[in-house]
N, C-alpha and C positions, 0 to 999 in steps of 0.2 A: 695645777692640780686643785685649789685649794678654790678658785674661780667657777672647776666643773664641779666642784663639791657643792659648794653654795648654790650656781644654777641649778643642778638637778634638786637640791633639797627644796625650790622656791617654786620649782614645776611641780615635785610631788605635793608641797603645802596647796598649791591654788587646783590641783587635782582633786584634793577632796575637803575643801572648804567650800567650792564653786558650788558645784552638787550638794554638800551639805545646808547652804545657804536656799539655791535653789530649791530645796526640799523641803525647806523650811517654811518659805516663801507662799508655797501651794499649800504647804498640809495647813498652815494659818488662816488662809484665804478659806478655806473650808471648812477649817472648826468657827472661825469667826462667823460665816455663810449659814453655819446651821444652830446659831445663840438661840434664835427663837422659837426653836420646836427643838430643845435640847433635853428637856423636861416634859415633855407633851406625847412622846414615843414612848411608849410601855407594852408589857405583855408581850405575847409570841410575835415571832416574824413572819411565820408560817411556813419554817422551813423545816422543820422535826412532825414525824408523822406523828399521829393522834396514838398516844400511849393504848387507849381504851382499840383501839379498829387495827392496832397491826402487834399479832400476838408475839413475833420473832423479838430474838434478842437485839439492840442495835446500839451501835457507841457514835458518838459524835465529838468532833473536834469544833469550835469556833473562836472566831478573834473578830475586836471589834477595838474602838477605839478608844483609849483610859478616856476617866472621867477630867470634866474643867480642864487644865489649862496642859494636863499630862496629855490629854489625845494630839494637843499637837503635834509629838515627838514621837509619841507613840501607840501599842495596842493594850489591850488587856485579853489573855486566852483564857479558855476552861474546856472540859471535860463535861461532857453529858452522857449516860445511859442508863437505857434500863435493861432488866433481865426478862427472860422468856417470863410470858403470862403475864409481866408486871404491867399495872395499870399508871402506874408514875415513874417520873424519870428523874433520878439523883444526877446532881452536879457536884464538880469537885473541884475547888480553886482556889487560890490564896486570895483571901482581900486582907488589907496591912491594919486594918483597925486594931484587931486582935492582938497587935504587938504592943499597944500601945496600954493596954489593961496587963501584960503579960499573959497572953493567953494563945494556944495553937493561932497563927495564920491560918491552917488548912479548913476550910469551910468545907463539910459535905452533906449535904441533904437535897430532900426531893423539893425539886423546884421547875420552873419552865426553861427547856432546854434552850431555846433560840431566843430568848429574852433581848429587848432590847437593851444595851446597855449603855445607861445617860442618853438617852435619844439616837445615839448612834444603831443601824441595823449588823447584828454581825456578818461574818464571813464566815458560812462554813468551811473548812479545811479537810476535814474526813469524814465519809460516810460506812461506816461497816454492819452487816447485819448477819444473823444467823448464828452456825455454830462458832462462825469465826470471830463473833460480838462476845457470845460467850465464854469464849478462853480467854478475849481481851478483857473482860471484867472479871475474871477470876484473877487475872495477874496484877489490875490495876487497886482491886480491893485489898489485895497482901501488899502494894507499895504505900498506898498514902501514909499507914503507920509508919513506917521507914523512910518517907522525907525528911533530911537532915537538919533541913532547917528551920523545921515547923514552930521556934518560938522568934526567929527571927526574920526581919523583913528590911528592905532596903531599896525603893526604887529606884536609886542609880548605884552602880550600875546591876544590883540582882545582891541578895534574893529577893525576885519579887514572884508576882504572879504566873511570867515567863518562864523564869526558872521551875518553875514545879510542873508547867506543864510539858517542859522540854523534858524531866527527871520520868516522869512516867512514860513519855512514849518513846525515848529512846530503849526500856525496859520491857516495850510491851510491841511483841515481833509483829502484830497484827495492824500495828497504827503504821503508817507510813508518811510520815507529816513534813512537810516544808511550812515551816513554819514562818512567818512573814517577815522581812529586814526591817519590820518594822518593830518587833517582838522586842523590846531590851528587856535583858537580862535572861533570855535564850541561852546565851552561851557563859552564864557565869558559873566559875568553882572557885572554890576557897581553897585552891592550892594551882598548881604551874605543872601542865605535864596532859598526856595524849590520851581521848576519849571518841567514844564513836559520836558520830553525827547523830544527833535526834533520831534522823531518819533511817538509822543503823545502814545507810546506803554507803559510807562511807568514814570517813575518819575528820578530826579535827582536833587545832592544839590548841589548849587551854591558858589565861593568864590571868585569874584572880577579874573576869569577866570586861577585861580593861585594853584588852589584846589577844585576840584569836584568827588561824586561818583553819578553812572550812574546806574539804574538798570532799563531791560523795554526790551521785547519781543524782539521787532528788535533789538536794539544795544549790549544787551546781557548785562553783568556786564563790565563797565569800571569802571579806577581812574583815574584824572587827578591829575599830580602832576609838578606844574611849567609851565600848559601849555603840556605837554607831556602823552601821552593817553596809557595806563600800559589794557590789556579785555582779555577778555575770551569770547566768542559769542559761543556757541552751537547748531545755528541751521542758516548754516552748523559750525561743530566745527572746529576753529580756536583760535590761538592767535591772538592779538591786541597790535600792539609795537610801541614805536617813530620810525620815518622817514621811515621805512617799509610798516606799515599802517596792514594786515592781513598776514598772516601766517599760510596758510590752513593744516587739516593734512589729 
């Protein structure tokens, strides 16, 4: 007994050490690939319509990859919209400098929605417009005062930037986000016990962001384990790895 306990514990260890390594391996290969135009990428991406040429409401989701030596491991997300008629588009996101003066994490103001970030291009993740952009920023502008965590910040494993973006759209019926395995601190709380998915498609249990399983239409089956996001997603079918994020087949 004591033989199959050891074996299986030594299959499940090299299960997701392999793949964490491997993922490792690549997401390096290509922060280190892109050193020298990592600072040279700024301004829009060209993926957000021209505030001033499209008068409808529209919200934006994007992820892109942390800055220096964090993008190997992982993203950084934010929120972008604007309102009907508006001519500029507010973002809304935590960056951790602000903890360090004691001061809110939450950054919001009007800025370039698709910005590159540290040279990396983002990834948009949602696009919504119209009245349905509208009730999503009516809901989104009564949440930011109500993140819990707004004078604290932690990038491992949360709260960070992830965490605040997962806290508004699992909140707001309109976002529908899969948010990427590569996202830490997505799934962090300051207590142990059962919450909906981000993507309110489904459910997930919570552990102090150190241990969670994930099950729910959009994001498919994940585990966190340390902070690190182990899925399977089926529609479309891919893997879900550390510092990779998808792995389409």
């Amino acid at each position: 007994m004591r033989v199959t306990l050891v074996r299986t514990g030594i299959v499940v260890l090299l299960a997701l050490v392999f793949p964490f390594l491997g993922g490792l391996a690549i997401a390096y290969g290509e922060w280190s690939g892109n050193s020298d135009r990592r600072y040279q990428l700024y301004g829009s991406s060209g993926q957000a319509p021209s505030a001033q040429e499209h008068g409808a409401a529209i919200v934006q989701v994007y992820a892109a990859r942390a800055a220096r030596w964090r993008g190997i491991f992982g993203v950084h997300t934010w929120i972008a919209y604007k309102k009907a008629g508006a001519t500029q588009y507010v973002r809304t996101e935590v960056i951790g400098w602000g903890a360090r003066y004691k001061e809110s994490v939450v950054v919001t103001r009007n800025g370039v929605p698709d910005q590159y970030w540290y040279g990396y291009e983002p990834e948009l993740l949602a696009d919504i417009r119209g009245q349905q952009a509208e009730n999503a920023i009516a809901r989104i502008e009564s949440l930011i005062e109500e993140y819990p965590f707004r004078d604290h910040y932690r990038i491992w494993p949360g709260p960070n930037s992830n965490t605040y973006t997962a806290h508004l759209i699992r909140q707001v019926e309109e976002l529908v986000v899969d948010l990427p395995a590569t996202a830490i601190g997505k799934d962090y709380a300051d207590r142990v016990g059962f919450a909906a998915a981000p993507s309110n498609t489904g459910y997930q249990f919570l552990a102090h962001g150190l241990f969670g399983v994930k099950l729910a239409l959009e994001e498919g089956l994940e585990i966190n384990i340390l902070g690190a996001t182990y899925g399977l997603d089926l529609n479309p079918l891919a893997l879900k790895l550390p510092c990779i994020g998808r792995l389409g087949f």
